[in-house]
C-alpha positions as CSV (number, residue, x, y, z in Angstrom):
1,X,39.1,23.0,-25.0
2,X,37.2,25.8,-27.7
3,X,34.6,27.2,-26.8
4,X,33.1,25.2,-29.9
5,X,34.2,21.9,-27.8
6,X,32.2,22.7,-24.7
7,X,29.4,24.6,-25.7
8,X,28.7,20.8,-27.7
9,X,29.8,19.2,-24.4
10,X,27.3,21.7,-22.4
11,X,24.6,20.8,-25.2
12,X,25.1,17.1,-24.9
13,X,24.7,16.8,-21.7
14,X,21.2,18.6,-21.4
15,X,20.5,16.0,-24.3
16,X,21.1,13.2,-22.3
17,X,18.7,14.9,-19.5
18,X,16.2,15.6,-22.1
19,X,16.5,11.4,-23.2
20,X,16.4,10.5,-19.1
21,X,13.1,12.0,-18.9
22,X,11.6,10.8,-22.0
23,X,12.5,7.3,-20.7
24,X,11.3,8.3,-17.1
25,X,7.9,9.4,-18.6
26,X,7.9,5.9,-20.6
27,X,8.2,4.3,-17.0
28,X,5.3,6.6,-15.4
29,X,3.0,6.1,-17.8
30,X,2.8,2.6,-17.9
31,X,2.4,2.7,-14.5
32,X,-0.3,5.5,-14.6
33,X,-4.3,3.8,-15.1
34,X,-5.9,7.4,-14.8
35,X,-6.1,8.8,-18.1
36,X,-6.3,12.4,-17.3
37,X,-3.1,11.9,-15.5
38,X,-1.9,9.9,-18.4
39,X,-2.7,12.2,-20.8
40,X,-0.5,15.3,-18.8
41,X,2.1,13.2,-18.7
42,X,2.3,12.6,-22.5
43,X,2.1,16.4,-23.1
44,X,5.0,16.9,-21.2
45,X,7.0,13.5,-22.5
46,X,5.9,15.3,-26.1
47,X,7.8,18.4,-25.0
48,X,11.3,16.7,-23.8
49,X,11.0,14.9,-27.4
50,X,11.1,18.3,-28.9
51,X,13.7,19.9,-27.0
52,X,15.8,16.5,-28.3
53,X,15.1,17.6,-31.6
54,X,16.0,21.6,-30.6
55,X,19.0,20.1,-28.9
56,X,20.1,17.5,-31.2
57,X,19.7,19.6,-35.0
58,X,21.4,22.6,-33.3
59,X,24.1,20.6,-32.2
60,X,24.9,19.5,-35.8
61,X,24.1,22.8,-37.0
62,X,27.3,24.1,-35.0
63,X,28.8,20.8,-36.3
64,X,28.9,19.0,-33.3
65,X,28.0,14.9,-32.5
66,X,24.7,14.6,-30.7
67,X,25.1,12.1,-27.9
68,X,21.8,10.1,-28.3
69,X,22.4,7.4,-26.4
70,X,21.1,7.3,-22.7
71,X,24.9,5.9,-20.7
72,X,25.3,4.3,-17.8
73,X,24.0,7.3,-15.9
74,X,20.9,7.3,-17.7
75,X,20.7,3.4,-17.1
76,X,21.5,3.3,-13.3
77,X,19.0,6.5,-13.4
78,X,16.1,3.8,-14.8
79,X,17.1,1.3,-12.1
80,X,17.1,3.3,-9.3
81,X,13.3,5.2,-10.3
82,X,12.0,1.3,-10.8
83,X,13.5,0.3,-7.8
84,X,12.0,3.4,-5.7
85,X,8.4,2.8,-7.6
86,X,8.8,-0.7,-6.7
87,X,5.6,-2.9,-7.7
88,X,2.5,-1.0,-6.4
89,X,3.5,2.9,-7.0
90,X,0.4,4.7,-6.7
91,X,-0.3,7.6,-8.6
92,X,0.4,10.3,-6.3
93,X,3.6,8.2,-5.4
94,X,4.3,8.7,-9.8
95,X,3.5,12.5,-9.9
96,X,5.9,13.1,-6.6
97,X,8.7,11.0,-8.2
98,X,8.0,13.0,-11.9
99,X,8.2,16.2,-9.9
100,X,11.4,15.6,-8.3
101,X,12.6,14.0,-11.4
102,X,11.5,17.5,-13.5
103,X,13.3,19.4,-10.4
104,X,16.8,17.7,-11.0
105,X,16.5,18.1,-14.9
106,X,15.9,22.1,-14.0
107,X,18.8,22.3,-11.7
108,X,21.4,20.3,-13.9
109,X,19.9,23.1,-16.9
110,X,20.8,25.7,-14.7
111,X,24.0,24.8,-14.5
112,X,24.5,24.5,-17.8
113,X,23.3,28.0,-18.4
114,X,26.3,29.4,-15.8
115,X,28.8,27.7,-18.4
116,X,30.4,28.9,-21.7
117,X,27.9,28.9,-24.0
118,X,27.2,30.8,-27.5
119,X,23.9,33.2,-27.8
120,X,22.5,30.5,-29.6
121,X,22.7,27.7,-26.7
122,X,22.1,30.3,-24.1
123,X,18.3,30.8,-25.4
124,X,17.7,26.7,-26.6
125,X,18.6,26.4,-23.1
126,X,16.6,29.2,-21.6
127,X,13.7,27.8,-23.5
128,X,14.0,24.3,-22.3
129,X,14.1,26.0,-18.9
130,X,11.2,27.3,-19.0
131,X,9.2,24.7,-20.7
132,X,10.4,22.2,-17.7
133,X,9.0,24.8,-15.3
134,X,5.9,25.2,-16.8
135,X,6.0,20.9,-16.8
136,X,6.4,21.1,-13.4
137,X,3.7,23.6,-12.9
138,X,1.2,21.3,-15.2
139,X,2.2,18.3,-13.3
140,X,2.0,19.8,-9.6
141,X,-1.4,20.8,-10.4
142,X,-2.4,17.3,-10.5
143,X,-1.4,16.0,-7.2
């Protein structure tokens, strides 16, 4: 495999990430009635729908396919968050499971980071870093 080849495999799979927590932050919010809550956690879906667009344009730029769709992880990822909201998830309960859901999206970028990656995907990568951790920040304030 080229470098080429998994620097777009590396890329694609922070993608997917970034499209698991824009559908995860679908899920809280329509669970969430408090709208300052609310409102934090549209700021923060807002920024994982530009890192898609970071993620996705660069990915063509270095002629690669974006993966946009969200796969049977991303779909048994959905199934398992509804099932451990279950009905009645209060909003403490929402903020704890966004948290830890924020946490495994930093990890899995981390790891990408410790790959083969250009210059390029090295700082989109570092930025979405540090954007999730200042997400996690923003939303740990609120518990």
């Amino acid at each position: 495999m080229d470098n080429n080849t998994e620097t777009i495999k590396s890329l694609n799979e922070l993608l997917q990430g970034e499209y698991m927590a824009v559908d995860s932050f679908n899920n809280f919010i329509s669970r969430l009635e408090d709208e300052n809550v609310k409102k934090t956690f549209q700021e923060v879906q807002k920024q994982h729908r530009e890192n898609i667009d970071k993620l996705a344009s660069y990915i063509q730029y270095i002629e690669g396919q974006p993966d946009e769709n969200l796969g049977m992880k991303g779909k048994m990822g959905e199934m398992m968050l509804n099932m451990d909201l279950g009905t009645e998830a209060d909003t403490n309960e929402i903020i704890k499971k966004s948290i830890e859901g924020e946490t495994k999206g930093v990890n899995m970028t981390e790891k990408v980071l410790r790959g083969k990656l250009d210059d390029r995907s090295r700082d989109i990568a570092g930025e979405i870093l540090e954007k999730d951790r200042k997400s996690i920040e923003k939303l740990k304030k609120l518990l």
